[in-house]
C-alpha positions as CSV (number, residue, x, y, z in Angstrom):
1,X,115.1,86.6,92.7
2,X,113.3,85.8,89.6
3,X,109.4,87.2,89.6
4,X,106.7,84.6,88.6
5,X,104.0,85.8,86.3
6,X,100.7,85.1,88.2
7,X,98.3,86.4,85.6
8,X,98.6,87.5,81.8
9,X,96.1,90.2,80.0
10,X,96.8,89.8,76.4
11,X,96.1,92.3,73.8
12,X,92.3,92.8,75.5
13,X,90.0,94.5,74.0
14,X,86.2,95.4,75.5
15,X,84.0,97.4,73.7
16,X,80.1,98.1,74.5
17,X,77.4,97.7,71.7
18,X,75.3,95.6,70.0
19,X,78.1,95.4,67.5
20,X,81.3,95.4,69.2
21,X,83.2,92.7,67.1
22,X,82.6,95.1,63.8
23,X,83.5,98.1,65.9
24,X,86.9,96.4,67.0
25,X,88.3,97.3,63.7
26,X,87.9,100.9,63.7
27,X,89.7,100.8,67.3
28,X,91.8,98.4,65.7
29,X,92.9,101.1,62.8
30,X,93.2,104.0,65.2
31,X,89.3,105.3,66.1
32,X,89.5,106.9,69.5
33,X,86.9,106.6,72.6
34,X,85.0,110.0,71.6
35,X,84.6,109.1,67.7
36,X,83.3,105.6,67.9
37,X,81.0,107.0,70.2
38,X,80.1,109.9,68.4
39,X,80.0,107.6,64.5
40,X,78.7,104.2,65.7
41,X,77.0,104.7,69.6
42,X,79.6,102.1,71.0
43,X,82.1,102.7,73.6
44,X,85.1,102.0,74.2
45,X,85.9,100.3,77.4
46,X,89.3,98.7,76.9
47,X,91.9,98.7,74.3
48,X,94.7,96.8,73.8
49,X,95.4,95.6,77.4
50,X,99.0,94.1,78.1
51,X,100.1,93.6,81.6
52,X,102.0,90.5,83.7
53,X,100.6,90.2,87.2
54,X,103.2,88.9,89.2
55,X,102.6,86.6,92.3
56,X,103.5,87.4,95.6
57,X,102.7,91.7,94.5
58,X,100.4,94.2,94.6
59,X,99.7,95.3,90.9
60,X,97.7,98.3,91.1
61,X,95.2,99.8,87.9
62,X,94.4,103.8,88.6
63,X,92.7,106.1,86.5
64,X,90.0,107.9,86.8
65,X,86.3,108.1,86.4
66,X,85.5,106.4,82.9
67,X,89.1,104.9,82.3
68,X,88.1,101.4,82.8
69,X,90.1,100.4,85.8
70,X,86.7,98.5,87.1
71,X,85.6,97.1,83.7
72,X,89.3,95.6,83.5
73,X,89.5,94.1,87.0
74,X,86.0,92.4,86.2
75,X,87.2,90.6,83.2
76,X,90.3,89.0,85.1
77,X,87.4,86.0,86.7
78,X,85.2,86.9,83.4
79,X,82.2,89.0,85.5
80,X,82.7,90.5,81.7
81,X,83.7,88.8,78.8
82,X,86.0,90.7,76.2
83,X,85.7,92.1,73.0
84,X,89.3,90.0,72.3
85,X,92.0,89.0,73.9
86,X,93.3,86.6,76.4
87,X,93.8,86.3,80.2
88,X,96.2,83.8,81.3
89,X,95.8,82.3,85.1
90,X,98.7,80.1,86.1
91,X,99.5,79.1,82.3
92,X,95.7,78.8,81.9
93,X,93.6,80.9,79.2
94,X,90.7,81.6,81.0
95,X,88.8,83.0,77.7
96,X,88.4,78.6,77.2
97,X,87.1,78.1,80.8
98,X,83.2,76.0,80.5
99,X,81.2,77.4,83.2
100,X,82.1,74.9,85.7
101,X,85.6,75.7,85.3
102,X,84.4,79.6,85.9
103,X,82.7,79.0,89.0
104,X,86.1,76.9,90.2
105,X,88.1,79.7,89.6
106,X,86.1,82.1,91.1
107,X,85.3,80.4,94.3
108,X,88.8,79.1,95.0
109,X,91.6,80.9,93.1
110,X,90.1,84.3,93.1
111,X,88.3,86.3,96.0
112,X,87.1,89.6,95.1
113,X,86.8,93.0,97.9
114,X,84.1,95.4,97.1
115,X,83.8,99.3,97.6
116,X,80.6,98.8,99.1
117,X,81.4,95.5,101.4
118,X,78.5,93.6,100.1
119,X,78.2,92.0,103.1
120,X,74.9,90.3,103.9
121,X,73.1,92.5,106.0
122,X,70.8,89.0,107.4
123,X,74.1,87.3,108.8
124,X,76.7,87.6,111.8
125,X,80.3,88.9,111.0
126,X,81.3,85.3,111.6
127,X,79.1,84.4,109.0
128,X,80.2,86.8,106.8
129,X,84.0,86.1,107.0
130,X,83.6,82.4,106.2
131,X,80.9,82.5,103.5
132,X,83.2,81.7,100.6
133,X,84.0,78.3,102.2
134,X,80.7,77.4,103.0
135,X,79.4,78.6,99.4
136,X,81.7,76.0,98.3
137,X,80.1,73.2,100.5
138,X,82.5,73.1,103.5
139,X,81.3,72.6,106.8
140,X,79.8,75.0,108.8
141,X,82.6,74.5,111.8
142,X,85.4,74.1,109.1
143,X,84.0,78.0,107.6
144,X,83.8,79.1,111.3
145,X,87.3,78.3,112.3
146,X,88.8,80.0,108.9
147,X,86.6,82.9,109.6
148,X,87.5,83.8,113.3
149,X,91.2,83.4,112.6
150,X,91.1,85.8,109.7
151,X,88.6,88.0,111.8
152,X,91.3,88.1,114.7
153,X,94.2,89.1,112.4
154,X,92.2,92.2,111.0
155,X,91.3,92.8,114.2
156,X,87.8,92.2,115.1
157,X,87.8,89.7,117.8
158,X,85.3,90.1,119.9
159,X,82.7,91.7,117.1
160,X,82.0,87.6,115.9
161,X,78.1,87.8,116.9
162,X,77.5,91.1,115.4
163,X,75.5,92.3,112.4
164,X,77.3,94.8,109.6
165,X,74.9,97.1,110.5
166,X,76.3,97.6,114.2
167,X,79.4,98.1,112.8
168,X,81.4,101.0,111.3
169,X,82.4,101.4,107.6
170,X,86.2,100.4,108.0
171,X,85.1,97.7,110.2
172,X,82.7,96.4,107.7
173,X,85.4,96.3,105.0
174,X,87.7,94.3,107.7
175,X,84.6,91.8,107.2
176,X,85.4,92.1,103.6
177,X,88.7,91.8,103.7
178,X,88.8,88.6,106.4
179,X,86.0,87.1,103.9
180,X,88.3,87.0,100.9
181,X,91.6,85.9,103.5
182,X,89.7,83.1,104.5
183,X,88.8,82.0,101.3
184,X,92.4,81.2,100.7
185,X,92.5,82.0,97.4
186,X,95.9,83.0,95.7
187,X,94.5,86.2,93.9
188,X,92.4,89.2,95.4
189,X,91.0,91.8,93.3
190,X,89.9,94.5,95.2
191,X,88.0,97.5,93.1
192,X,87.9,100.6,95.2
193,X,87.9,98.7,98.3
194,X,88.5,101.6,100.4
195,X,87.5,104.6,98.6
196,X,84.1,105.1,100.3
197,X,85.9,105.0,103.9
198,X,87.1,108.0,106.0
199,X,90.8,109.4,105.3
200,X,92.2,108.3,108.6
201,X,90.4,105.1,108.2
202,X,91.5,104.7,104.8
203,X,94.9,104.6,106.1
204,X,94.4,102.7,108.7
205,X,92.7,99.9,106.3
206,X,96.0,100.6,103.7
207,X,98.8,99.5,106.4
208,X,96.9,96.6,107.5
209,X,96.7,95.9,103.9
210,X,100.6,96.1,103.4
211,X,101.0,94.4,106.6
212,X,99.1,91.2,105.8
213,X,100.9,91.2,102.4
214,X,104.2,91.0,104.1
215,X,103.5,87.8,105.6
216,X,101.3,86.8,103.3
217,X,102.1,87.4,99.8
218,X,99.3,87.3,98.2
219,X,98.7,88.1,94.5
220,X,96.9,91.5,94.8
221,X,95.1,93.6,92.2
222,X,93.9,97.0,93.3
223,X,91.8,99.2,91.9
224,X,92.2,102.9,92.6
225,X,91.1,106.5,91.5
226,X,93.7,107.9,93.8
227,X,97.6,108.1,93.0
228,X,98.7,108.7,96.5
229,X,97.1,105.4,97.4
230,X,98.5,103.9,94.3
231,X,102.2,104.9,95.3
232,X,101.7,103.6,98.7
233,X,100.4,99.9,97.6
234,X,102.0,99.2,94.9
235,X,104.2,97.3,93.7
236,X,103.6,97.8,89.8
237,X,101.5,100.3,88.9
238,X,99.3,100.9,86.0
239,X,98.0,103.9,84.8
240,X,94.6,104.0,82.2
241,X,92.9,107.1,80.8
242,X,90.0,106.1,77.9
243,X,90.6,102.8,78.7
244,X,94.3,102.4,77.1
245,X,97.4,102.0,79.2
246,X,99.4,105.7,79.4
247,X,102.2,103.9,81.7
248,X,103.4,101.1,83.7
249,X,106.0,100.1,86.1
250,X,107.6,100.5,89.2
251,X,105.7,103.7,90.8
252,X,109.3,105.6,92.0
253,X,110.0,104.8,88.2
254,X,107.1,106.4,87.2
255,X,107.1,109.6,89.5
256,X,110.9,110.3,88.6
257,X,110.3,109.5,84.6
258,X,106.7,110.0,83.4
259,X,105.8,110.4,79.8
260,X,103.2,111.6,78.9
261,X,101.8,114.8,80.2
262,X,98.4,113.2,81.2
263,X,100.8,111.5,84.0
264,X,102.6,114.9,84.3
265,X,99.3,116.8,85.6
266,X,98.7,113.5,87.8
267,X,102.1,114.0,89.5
268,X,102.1,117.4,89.8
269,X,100.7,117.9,93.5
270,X,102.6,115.3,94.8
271,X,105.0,115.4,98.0
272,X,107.7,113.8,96.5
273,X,109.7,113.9,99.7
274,X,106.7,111.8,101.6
275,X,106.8,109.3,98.0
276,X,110.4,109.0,97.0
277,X,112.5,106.7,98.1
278,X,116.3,106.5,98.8
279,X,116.5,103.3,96.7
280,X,115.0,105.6,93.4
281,X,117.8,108.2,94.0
282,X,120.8,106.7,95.4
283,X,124.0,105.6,93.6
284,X,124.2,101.9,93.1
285,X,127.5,101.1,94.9
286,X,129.2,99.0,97.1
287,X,132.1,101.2,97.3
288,X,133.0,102.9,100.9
289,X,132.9,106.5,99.4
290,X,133.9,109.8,101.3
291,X,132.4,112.2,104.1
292,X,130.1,109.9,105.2
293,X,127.9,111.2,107.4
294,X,125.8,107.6,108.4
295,X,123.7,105.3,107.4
296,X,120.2,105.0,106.3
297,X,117.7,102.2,104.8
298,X,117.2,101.8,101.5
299,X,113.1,101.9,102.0
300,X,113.1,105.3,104.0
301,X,111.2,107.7,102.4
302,X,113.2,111.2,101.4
303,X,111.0,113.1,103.8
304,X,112.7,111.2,107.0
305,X,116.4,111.9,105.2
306,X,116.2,115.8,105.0
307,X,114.7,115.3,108.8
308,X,118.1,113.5,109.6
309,X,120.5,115.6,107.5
310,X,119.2,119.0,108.6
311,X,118.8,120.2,105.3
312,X,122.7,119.7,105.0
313,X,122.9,119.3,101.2
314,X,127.0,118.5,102.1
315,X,126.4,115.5,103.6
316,X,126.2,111.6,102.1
317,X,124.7,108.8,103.5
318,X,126.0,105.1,103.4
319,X,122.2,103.2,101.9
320,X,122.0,99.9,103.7
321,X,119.5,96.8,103.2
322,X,119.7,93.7,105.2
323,X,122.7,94.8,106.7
324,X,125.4,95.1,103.9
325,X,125.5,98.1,101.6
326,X,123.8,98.6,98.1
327,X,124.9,102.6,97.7
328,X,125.2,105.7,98.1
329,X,122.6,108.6,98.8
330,X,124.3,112.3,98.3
331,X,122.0,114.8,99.3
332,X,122.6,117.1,96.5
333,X,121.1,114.0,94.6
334,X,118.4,114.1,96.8
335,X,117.1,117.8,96.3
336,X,117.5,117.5,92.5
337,X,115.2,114.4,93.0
338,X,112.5,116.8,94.4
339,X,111.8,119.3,92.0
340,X,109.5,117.8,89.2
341,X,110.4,117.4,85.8
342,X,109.0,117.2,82.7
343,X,108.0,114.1,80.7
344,X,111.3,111.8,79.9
345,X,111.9,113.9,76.9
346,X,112.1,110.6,74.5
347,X,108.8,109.4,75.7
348,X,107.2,113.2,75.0
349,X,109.1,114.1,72.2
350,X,109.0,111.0,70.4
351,X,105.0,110.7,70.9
352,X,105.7,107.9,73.1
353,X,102.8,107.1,75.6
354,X,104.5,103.7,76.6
């Protein structure tokens, strides 16, 4: 199935001074992050930004502190407005938007979940969960039906009458997260939704996450600071350091091929047996092959494999999706898969940074 491209960032550029457009041509030529700021006083924020958003997936920007992941995810419904470049919405360059057009985009095609749940502290979770729809005029018993449904399906029934204050953390971003549900907008952006929550409720808050998505399919952008999260969500992943894309792509793509060795120290603590799946190290094949031992999904993580096998690097697995078969998994595949490599050496050695 073809992928539809939700949202386009074209060749974006953000730099912060009182002279950005004259700086834009020293980044422009070459000038990196520390210079610019060390010659002119400007930062850099963002530099040359290229990425398709498809619908239906969860595109996720990680990097850490100071990359720009945040400043990037704010320009998508113009929160910031860029240096240069463009950001296409459903054929749409936003960059041309009047302000009326902004304030349509952002109350009804985009709904935004915060890091700190910005919830308002004065009003009922009920409240709270339908505000987008009554910010853009609906009735209050039209905003109150939207928000108990989408308060039920994140679990909070029950909690309606409350105040965010008599509420946990990872039930306040539930709030958040029914708020932007019931806004039914096409797009969420989410920056660091759940990175000020508990581990174990962060995990909680990423499979109900992945489980609305299934049924869902919303067009998701996440913002994250964390690559273990990142492999978990996403879909397509995108890396930044000094705000510049290192990588992107599919994350098992990524984790088995990464080049550059900024990615390289990323990867390097990773359980790739938890991460990998058998779809990344599989023979593509619909061919019976031999000494096979049984049959396993094409989604299962490595880590539930080696469980199955016994460690028994003899044995082959028949990989099956939907019922038929798509290849084969050989376990001697499977361990090389494990130990970490270095950068694709025509990424590394060519200078590549892709």
């Amino acid at each position: 199935m073809s992928k539809t491209v939700k949202v386009s960032i074209k060749g974006l550029y953000k730099i912060f001074g009182d002279d950005s457009h004259a700086m834009l041509e020293h980044v422009k030529a070459g000038m990196g992050k520390p210079e610019l700021l060390e010659k002119y006083g400007h930062v850099v924020g963002l530099q040359n930004i290229d990425i398709d958003i498809n619908a239906g997936e969860i595109t996720v920007i990680m990097g850490l502190s100071g990359s720009g992941k945040s400043t990037l995810i704010r320009h998508l419904n113009r929160l910031i407005e860029p240096t240069a470049g463009e950001i296409i919405v459903d054929g749409e360059n936003v960059m041309a938007y009047d302000e009326a057009q902004l304030q349509s985009l952002r109350q009804n095609r985009m709904s935004m979940v915060f890091q700190k749940f910005a919830l308002f502290p004065h009003r009922t979770v009920l409240e709270n969960s339908g505000m987008a729809r009554r910010v853009r005029g609906e009735d209050e018993a039209s905003a109150n039906k939207e928000g108990q449904k989408w308060l039920e399906r994140v679990g909070l029934e029950g909690y309606e009458g409350h105040y965010p204050s008599q509420l946990s953390g990872g039930m306040q971003q539930r709030v958040g997260i029914a708020r932007a549900l019931a806004s039914d907008s096409d797009i969420m952006l989410m920056d660091e939704a759940f990175s000020a929550l508990d581990p174990l409720i962060r995990t909680d808050m990423q499979d109900l996450l992945l489980e609305l998505q299934r049924e869902l399919k919303k067009t998701v952008v996440f913002i994250t600071h964390d690559l273990d999260e990142s492999l978990k969500l996403a879909d397509h992943l995108v890396i930044l350091k000094d705000g510049a894309i290192i990588q992107q792509g599919e994350p098992q793509e990524i984790l088995l091929h990464p080049n550059d060795p900024y990615i390289i120290d990323f990867i390097s603590d990773i359980n790739r047996a938890r991460v990998l799946r058998v779809r990344s190290v599989m023979e593509k094949t619909t061919k019976a092959g031999s000494k096979i031992t049984g049959e396993v999904d094409f989604d299962a993580n490595l880590e539930s494999v080696i469980a199955m096998s016994g460690g028994d690097t003899s044995k082959n697995y028949r990989v099956m999706k939907d019922g038929k078969q798509i290849g084969l998994l050989h376990m001697q595949e499977l361990v090389r898969a494990l130990v970490p490599t270095d950068a694709a050496e025509d990424g590394i050695r060519a200078g590549g940074t892709g």
